[in-house]
DSSP file (Angstrom, degrees, kcal/mol; ACC not computed):
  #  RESIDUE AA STRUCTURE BP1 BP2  ACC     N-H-->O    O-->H-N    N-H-->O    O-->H-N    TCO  KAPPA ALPHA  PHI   PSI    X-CA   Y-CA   Z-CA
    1    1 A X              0   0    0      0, 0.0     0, 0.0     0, 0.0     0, 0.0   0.000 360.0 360.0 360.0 147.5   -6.0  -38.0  -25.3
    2    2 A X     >  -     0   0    0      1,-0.1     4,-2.4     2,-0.0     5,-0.1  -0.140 360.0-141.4 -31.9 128.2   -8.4  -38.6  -22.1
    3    3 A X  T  4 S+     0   0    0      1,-0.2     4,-0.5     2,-0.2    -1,-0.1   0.378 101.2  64.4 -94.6  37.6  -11.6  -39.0  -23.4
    4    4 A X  T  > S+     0   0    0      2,-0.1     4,-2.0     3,-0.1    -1,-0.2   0.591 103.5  53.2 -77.8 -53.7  -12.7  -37.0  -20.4
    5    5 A X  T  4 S+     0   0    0      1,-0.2     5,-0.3     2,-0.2     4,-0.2   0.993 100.1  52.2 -28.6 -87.8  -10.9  -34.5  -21.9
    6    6 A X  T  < S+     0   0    0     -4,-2.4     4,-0.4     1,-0.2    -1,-0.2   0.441 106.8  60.5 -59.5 -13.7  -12.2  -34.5  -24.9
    7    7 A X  T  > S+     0   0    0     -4,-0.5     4,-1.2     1,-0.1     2,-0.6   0.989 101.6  50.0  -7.9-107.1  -15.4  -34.2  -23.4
    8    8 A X  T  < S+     0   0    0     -4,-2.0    -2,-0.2     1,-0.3    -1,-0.1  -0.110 108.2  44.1 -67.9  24.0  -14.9  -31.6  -21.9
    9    9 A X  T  >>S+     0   0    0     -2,-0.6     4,-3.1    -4,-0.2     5,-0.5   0.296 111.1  64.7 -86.2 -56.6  -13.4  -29.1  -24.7
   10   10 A X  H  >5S+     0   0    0     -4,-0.4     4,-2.4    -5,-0.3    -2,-0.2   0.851 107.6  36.2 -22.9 -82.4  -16.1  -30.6  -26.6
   11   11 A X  H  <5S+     0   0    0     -4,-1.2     4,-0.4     2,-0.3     5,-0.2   0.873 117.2  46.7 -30.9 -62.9  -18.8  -29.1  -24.2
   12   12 A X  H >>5S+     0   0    0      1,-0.2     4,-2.0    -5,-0.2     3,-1.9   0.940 113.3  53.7 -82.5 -22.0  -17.2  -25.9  -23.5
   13   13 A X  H 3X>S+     0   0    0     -4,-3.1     5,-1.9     1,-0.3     4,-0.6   0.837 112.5  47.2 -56.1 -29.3  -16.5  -25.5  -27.8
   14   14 A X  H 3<<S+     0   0    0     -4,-2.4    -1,-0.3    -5,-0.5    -2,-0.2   0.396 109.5  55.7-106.8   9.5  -20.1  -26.1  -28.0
   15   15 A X  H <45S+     0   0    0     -3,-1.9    -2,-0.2    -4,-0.4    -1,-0.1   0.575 116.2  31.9 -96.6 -23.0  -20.8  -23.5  -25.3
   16   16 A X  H  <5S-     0   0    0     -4,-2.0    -2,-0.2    -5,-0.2    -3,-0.1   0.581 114.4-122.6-106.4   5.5  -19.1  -20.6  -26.8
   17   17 A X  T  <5S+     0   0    0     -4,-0.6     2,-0.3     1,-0.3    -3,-0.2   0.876  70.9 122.2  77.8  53.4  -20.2  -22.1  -30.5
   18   18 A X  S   <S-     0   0    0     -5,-1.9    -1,-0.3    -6,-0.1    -2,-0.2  -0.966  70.9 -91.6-127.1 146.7  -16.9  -22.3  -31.7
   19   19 A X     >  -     0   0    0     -2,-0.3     4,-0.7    70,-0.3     5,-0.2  -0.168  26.8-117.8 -76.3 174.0  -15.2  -25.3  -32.9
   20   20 A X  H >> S+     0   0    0      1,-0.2     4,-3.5     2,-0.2     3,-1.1   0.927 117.7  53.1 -41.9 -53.6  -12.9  -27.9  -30.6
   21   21 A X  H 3> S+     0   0    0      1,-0.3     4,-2.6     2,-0.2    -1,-0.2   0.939 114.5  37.7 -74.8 -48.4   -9.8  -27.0  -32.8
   22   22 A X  H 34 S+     0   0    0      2,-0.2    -1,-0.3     1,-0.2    -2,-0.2   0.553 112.8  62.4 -73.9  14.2  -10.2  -22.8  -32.3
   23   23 A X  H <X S+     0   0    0     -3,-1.1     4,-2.0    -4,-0.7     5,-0.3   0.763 112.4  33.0 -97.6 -78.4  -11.2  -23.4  -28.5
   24   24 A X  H  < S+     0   0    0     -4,-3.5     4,-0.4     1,-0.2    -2,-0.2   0.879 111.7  63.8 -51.7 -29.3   -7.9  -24.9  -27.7
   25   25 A X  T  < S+     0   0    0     -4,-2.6     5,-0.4     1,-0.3    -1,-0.2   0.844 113.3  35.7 -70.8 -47.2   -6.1  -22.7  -30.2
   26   26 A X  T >> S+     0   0    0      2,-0.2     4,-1.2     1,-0.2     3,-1.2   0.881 103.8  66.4 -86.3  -9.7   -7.2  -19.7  -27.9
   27   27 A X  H 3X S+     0   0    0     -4,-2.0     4,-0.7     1,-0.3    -2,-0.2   0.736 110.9  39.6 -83.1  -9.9   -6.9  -21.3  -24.7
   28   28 A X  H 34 S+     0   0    0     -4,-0.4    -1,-0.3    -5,-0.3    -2,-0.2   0.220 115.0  53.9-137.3  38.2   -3.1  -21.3  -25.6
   29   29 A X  H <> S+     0   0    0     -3,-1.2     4,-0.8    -4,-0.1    -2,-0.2  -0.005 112.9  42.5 -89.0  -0.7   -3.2  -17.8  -27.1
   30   30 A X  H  X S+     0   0    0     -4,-1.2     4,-2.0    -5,-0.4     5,-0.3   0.855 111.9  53.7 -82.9 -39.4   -4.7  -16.5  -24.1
   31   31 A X  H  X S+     0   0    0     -4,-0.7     4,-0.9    -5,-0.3    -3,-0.1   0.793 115.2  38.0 -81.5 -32.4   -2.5  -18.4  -22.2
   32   32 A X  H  4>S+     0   0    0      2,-0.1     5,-0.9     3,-0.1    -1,-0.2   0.794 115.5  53.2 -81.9 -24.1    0.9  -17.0  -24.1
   33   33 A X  H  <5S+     0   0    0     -4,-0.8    -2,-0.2     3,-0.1    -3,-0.1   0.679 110.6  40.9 -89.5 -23.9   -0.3  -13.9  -24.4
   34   34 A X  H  <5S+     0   0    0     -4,-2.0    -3,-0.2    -5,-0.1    -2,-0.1   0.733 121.4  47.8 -81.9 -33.4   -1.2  -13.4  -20.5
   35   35 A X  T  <5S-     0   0    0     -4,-0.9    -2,-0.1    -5,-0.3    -3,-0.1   0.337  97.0-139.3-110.5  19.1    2.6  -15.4  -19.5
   36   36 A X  T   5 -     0   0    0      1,-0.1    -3,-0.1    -4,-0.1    -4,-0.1   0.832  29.6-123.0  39.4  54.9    4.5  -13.3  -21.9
   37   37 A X      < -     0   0    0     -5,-0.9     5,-0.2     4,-0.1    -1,-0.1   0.199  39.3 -70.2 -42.1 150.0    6.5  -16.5  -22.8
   38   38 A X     >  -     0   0    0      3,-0.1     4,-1.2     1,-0.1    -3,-0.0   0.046  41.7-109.9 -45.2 166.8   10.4  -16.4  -22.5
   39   39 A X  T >4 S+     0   0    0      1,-0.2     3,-1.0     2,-0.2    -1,-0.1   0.994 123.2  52.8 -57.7 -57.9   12.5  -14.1  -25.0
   40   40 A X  T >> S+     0   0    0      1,-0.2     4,-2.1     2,-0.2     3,-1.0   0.699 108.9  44.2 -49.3 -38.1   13.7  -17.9  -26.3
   41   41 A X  H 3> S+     0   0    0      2,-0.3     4,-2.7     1,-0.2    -1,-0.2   0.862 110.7  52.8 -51.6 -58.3   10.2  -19.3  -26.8
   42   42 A X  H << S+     0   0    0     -4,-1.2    -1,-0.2    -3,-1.0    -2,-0.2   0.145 113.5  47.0 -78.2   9.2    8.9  -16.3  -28.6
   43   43 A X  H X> S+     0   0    0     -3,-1.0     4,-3.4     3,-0.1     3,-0.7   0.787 108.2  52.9 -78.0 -73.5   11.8  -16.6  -30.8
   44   44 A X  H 3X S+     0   0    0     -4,-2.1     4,-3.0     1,-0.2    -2,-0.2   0.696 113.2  42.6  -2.1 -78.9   11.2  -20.1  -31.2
   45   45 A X  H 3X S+     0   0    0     -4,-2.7     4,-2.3     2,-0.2    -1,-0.2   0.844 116.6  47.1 -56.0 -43.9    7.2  -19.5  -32.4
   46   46 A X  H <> S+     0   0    0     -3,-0.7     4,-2.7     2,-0.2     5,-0.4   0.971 111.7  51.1 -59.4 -42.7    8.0  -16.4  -34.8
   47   47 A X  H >X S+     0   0    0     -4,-3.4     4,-1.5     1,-0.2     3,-0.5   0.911 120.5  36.1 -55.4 -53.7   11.0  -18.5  -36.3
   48   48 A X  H 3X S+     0   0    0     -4,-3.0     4,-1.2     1,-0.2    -1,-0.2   0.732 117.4  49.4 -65.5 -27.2    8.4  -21.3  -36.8
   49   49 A X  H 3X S+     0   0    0     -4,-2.3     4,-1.6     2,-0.2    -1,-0.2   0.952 117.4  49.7 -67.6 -47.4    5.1  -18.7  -37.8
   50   50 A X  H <X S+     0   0    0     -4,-2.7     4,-1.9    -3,-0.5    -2,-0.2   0.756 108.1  46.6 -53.3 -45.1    7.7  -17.2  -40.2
   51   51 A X  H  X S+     0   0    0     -4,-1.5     4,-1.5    -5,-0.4    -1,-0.2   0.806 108.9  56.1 -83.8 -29.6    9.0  -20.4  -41.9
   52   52 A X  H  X S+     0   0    0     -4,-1.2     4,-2.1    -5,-0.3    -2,-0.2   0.715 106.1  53.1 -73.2 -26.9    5.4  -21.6  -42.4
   53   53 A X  H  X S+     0   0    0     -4,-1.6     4,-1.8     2,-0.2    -2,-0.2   0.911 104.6  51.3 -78.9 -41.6    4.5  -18.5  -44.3
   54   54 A X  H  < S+     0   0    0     -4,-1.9    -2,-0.2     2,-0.2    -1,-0.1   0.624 114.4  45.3 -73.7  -2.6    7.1  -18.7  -46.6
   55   55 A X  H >X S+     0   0    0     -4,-1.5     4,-2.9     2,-0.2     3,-1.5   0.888 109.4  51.0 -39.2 -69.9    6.0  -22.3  -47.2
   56   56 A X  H 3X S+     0   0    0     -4,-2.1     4,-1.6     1,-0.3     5,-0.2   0.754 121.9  41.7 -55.5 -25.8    2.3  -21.5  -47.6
   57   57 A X  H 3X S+     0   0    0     -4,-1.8     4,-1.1     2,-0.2    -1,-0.3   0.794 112.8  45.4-101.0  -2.1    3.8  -18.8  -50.1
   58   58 A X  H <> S+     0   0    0     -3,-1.5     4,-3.3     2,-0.2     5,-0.2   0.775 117.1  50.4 -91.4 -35.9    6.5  -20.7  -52.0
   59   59 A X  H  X S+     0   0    0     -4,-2.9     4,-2.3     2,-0.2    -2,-0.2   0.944 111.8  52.0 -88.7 -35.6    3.7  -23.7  -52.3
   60   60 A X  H  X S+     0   0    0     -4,-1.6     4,-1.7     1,-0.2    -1,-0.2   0.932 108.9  46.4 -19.0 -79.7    1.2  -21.1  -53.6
   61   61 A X  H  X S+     0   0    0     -4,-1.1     4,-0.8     2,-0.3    -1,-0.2   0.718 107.2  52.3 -18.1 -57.2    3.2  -20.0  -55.9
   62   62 A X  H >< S+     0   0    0     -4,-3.3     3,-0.6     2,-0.2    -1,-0.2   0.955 116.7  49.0 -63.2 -41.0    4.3  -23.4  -57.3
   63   63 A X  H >< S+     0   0    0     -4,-2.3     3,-3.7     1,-0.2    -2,-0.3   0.958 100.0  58.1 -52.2 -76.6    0.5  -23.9  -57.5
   64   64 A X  H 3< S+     0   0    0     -4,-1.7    -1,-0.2     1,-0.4    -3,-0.2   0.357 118.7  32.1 -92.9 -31.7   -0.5  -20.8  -59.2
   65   65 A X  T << S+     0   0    0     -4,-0.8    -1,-0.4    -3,-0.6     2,-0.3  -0.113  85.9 120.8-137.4  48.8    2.0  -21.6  -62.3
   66   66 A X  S <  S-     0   0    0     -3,-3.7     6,-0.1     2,-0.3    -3,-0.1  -0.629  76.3-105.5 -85.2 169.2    1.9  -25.4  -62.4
   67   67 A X  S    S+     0   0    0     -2,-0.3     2,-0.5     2,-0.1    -1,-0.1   0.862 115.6  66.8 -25.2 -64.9    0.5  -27.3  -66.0
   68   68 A X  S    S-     0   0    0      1,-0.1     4,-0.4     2,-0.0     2,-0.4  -0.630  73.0-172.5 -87.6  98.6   -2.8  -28.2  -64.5
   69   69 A X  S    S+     0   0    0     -2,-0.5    -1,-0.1     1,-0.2    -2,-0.1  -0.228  83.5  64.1-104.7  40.2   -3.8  -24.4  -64.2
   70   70 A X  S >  S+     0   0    0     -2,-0.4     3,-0.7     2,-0.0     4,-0.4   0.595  82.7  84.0-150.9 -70.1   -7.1  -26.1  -62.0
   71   71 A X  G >> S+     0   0    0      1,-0.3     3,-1.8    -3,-0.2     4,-1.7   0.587  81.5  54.4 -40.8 -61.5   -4.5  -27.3  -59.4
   72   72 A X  G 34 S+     0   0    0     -4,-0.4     5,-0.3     1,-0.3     4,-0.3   0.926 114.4  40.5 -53.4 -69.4   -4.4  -24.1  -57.4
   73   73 A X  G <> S+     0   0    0     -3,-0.7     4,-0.8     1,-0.2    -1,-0.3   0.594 106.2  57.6 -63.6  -7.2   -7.9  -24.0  -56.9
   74   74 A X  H <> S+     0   0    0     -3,-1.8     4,-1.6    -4,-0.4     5,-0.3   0.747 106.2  55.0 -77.1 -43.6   -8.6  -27.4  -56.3
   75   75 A X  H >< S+     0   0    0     -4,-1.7     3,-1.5     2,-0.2     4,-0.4   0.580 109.1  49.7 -76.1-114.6   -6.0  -27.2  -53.2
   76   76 A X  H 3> S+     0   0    0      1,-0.5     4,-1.7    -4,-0.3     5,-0.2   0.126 103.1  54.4  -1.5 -60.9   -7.8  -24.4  -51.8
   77   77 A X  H >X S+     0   0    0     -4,-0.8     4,-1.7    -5,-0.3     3,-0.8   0.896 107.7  55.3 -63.0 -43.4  -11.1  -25.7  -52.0
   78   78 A X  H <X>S+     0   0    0     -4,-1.6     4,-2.8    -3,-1.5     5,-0.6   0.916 108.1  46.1  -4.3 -67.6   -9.8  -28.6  -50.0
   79   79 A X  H 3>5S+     0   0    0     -4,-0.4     4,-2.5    -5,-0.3    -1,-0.3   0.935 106.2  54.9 -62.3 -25.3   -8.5  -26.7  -47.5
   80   80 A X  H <X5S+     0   0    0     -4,-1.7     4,-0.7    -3,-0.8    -2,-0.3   0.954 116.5  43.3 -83.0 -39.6  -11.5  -24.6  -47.1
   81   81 A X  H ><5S+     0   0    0     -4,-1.7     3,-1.0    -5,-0.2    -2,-0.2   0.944 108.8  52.7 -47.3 -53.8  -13.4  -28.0  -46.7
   82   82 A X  H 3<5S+     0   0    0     -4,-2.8    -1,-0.2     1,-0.3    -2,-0.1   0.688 111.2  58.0 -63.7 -23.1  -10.8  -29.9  -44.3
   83   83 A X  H 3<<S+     0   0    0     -4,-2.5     7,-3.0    -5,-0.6     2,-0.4   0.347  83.4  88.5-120.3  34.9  -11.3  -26.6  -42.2
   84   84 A X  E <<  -A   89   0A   0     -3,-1.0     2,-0.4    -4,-0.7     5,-0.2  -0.991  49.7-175.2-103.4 134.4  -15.1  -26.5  -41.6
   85   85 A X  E >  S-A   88   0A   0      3,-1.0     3,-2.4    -2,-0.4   -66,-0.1  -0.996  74.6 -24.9-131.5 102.3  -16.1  -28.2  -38.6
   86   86 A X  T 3  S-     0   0    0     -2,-0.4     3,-0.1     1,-0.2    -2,-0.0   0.650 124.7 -45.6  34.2  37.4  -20.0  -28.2  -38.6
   87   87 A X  T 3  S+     0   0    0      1,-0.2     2,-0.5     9,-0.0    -1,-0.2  -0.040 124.7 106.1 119.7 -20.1  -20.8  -25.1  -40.6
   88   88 A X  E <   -A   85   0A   0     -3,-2.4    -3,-1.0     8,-0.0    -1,-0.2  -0.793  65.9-132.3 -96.5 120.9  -17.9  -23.4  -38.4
   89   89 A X  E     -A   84   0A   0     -2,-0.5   -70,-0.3    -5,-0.2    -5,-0.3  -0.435  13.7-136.7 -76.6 147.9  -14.4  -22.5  -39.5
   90   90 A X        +     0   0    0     -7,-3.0     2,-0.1   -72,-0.1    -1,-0.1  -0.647  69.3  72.4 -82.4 137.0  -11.4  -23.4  -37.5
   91   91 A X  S >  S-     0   0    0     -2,-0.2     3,-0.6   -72,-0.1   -72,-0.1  -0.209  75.6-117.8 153.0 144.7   -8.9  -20.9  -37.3
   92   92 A X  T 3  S+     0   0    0      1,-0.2     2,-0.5    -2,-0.1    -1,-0.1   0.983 113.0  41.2 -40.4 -71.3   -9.2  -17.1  -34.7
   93   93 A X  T 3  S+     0   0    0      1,-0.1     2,-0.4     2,-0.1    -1,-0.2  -0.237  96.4 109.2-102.8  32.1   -9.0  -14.7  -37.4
   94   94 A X    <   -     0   0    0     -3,-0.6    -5,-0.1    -2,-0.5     2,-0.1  -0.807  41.0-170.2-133.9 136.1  -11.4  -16.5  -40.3
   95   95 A X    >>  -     0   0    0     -2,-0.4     4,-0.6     1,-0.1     3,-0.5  -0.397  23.0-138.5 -83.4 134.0  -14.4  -15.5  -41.2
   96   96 A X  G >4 S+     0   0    0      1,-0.2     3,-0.6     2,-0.2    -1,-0.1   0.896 109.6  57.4 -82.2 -22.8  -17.1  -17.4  -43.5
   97   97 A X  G 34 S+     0   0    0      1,-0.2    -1,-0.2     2,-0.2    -3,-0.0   0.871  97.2  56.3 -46.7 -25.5  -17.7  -14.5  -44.9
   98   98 A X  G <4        0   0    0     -3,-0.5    -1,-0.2     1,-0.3    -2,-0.2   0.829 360.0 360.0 -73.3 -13.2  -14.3  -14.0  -46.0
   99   99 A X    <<        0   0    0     -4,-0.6    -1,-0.3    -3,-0.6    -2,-0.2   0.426 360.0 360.0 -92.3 360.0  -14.1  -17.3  -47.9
């Protein structure tokens, strides 16, 4: 990417104190949700939102009664590490309180 770009998401992420990743993340949910994306498209993104939950819940799951009865929580805490970005969490809809 441009690093002009990346500038400049930088800058406007560090003006509304959110990180880069949920600053683009809304700029193209504002931006589908304002151009009412085609029927096909908004098939497209549920099939994909849809298949990704029943991943996140099938690999839960596998976790949650593998050997290593540690594992589950170990991935988790990972993730909650890989997604803070300078104290902030990526993502709209999470909260550090909820974690």
């Amino acid at each position: 990417m441009n690093l002009a770009v990346l500038n400049w998401i930088a800058e406007e992420a560090d003006t509304v104190n959110v990180s880069r990743r949920s600053w683009v993340g809304e700029i193209i949910y504002t931006y589908y949700k304002e151009h009412k994306a085609d029927e096909g498209l908004r098939k497209d993104v549920e099939d994909i939102l849809q298949q990704s939950i029943f991943t996140n819940v099938a690999l839960d799951g596998l976790l949650a009664n593998h050997d290593d009865v540690t594992l589950r929580d170990k991935v988790h805490d990972v993730y909650r590490r890989t997604h803070t970005e300078n104290g902030k969490i990526r993502g709209r809809r999470v909260l550090q309180s909820e974690l």
